[in-house]
C-alpha positions in Angstrom: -13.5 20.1 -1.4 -10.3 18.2 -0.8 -7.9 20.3 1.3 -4.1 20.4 0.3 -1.2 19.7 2.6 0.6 22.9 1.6 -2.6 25.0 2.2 -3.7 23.2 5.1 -0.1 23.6 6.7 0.2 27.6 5.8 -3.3 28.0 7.1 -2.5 26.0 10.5 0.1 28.3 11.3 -1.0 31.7 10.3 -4.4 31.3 12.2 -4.6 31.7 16.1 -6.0 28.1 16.1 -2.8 27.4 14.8 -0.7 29.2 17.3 -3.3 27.5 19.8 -2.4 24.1 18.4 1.2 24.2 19.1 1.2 25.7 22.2 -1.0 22.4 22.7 1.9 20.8 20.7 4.9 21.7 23.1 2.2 20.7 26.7 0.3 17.2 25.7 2.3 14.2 25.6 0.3 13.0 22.4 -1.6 15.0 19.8 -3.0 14.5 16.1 -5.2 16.4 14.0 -6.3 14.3 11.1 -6.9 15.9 8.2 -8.5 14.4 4.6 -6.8 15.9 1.6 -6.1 15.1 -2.0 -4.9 11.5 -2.6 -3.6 11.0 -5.9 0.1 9.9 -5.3 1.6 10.2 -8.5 2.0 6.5 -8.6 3.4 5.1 -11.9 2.7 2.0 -13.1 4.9 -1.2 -11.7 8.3 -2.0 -13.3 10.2 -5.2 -13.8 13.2 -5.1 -11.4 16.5 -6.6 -12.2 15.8 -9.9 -11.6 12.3 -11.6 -11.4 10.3 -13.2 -9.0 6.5 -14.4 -8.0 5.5 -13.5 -4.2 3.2 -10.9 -3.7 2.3 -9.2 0.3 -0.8 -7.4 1.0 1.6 -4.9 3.4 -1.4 -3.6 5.2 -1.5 -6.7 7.1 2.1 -5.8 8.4 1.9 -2.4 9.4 -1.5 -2.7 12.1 -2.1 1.3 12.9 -4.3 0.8 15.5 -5.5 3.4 18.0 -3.0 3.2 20.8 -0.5 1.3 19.4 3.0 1.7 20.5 6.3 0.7 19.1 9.1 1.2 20.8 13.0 0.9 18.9 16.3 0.4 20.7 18.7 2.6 17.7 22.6 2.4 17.5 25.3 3.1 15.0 28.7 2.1 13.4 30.4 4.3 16.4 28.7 3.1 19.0 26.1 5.3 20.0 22.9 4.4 21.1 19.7 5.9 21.8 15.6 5.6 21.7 13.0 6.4 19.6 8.9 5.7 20.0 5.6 5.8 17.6 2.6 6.0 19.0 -1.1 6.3 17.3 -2.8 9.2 18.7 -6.0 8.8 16.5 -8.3 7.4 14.1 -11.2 8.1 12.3 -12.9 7.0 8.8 -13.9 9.2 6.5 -15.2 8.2 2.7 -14.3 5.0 3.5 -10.9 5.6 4.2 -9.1 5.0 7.3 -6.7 8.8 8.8 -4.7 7.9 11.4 -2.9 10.3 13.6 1.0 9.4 14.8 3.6 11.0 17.5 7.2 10.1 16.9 10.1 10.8 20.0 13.4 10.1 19.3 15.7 10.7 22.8 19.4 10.6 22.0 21.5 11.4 24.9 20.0 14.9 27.1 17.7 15.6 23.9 14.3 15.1 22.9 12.5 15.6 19.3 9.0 15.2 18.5 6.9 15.4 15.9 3.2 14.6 14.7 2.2 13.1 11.6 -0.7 12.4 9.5 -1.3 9.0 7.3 -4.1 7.7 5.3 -4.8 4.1 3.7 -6.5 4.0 0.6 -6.8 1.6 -2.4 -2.8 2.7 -3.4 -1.3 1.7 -0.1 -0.3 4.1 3.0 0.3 7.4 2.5 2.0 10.4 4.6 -0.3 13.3 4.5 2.1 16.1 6.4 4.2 15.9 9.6 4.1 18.9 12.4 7.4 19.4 14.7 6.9 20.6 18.2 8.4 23.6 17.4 5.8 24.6 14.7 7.5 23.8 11.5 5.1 22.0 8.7 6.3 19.2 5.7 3.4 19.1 3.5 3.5 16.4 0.9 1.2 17.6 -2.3 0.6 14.9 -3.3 0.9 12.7 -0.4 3.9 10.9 -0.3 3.8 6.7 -0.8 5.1 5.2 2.3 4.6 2.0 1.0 2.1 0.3 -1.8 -0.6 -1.8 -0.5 0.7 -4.9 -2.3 4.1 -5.0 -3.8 5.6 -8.2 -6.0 8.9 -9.1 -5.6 10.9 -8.6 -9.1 8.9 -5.1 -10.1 9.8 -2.2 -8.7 7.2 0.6 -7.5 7.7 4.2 -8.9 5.6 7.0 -7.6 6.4 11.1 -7.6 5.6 13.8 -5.0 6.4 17.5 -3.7 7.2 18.4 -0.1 7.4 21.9 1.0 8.6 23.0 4.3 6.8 26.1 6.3 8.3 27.5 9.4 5.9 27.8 12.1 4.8 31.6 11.2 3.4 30.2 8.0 6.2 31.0 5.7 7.5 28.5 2.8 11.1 27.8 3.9 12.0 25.6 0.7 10.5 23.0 -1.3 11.5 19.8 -3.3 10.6 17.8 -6.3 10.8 14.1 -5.2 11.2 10.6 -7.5 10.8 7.4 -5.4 11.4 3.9 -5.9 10.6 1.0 -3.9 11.1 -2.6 -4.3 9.9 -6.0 -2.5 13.0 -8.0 0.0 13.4 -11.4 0.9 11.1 -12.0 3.5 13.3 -13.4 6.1 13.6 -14.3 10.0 14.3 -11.3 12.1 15.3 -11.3 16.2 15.2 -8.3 17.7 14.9 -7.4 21.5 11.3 -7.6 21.0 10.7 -11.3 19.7 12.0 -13.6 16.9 9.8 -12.8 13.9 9.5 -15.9 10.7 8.7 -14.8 6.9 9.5 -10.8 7.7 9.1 -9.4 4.4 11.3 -6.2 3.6 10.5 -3.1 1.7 14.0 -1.0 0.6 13.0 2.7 -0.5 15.2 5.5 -2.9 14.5 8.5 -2.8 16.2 11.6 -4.7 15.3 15.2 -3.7 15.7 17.9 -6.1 15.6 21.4 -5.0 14.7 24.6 -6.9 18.6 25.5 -7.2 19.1 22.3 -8.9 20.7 20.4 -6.6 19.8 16.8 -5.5 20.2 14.3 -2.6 19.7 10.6 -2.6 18.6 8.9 0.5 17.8 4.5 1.0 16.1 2.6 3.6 15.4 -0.8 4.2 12.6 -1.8 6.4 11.4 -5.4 7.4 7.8 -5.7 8.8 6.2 -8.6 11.0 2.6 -9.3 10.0 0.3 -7.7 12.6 3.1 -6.4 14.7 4.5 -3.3 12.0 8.0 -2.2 11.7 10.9 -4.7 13.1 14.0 -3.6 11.6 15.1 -0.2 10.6 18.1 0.6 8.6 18.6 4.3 7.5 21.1 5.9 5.3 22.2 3.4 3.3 24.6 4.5 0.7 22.6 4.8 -2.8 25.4 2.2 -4.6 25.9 -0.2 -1.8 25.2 -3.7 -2.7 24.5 -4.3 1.2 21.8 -3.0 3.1 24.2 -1.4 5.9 23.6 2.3 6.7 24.4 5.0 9.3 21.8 3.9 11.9 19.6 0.4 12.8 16.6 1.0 15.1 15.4 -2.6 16.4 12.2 -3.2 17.7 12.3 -3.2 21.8 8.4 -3.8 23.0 4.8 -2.6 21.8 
């Protein structure tokens, strides 16, 4: 029976294997439990976007999530700081013919250090975030998985899809919890340099998001990302302004090495 990312998340950190797991957590340098649970995504149906257009990308040939890969970003922003973030595949496995695949992320911005572990899942809808695991215990569940990006998206249509995430704090209790609409549409694929390499034909994939919470209030977030085929993420921009008719935001991560 297909295990939620709510339950599994409360249940992780109520039981000693769960207290066992983090102390694990805050010791190893890289850790993933992969876990299969419901996949239904809430996708909706594709919708014509503003203005029209004929490619298509298969994005699982850009995003390669292969045991042991590494991606490394150089990050700055409008004032000038800069700093360092890393993903790295911990593990794979495949189960019913679908490929779970375990992922650290470190971000080091000046003297501090924050980790976290994530679990993602390809099936026939694209990639999907499962839940993600800070080391200091706290659990986002996404019921149902959230859409990180569509297996094939066409420029001119925009992608809808629809998902929950609830937070737990790492005794097991539910912190808060939000209803979430996404949309994501198809960019220009275009040539990207980057301290890594010069990359031809980089398709993008720009993503809106708008958290409601159970007092009613909502947030809006937009990101642009451009991929390389078989080398992943190139070019990060985060916190784009929802209105903005550029794609300029509070922070640019830039691929350094693999």
């Amino acid at each position: 029976m297909p295990v939620s990312g709510s339950r599994h998340c409360a249940h992780l950190r109520a039981s000693a294997l769960g207290r066992a797991l983090r102390l694990i957590l805050t010791i190893l340098p890289v850790w993933g439990l992969p876990i299969l649970i419901g996949l239904s995504s809430g996708c909706r149906k594709d919708e014509p976007a503003a203005s029209a257009g004929g490619g298509v990308v298969q994005l699982q040939d850009y995003f390669p999530l292969e045991r042991s890969g590494r991606w490394i970003y150089e990050w700055h922003n409008a004032r000038g700081d800069q700093w360092s973030g890393s993903m790295t595949v911990t593990g794979e496995r495949s189960e019913a013919s679908l490929s779970i695949v375990t992922v650290a992320d470190t971000t080091r911005m000046f003297a501090l250090t924050e980790a976290s572990r994530s679990a993602y899942v390809w099936d026939a809808e694209g990639l999907k975030h499962l839940y993600r695991i800070s080391a200091g215990g706290d659990c986002t569940a996404f019921d149902p998985p959230r859409l990180v990006f569509p297996a094939r998206l066409e420029t001119g249509r925009i992608a809808r899809s629809s998902y929950r995430f609830r937070v737990y704090s790492a005794g097991g209790e539910e912190r808060f919890q939000a209803s979430v609409e996404q949309q994501q549409k198809l960019l220009a694929s275009v040539e990207i340099a980057v301290p890594g390499g010069r990359f031809e034909a980089a398709p993008g994939v720009e993503t809106i998001w708008t958290d409601t919470y159970s007092d009613g209030s909502s947030q809006t977030r937009r990101r642009a990302v451009w991929y390389a085929r078989e080398v992943g993420p190139v070019r990060i921009v985060s916190g784009i302004p929802a209105n903005s008719p550029r794609l300029e935001g509070d922070a640019t991560g830039l691929l350094d090495r693999r």
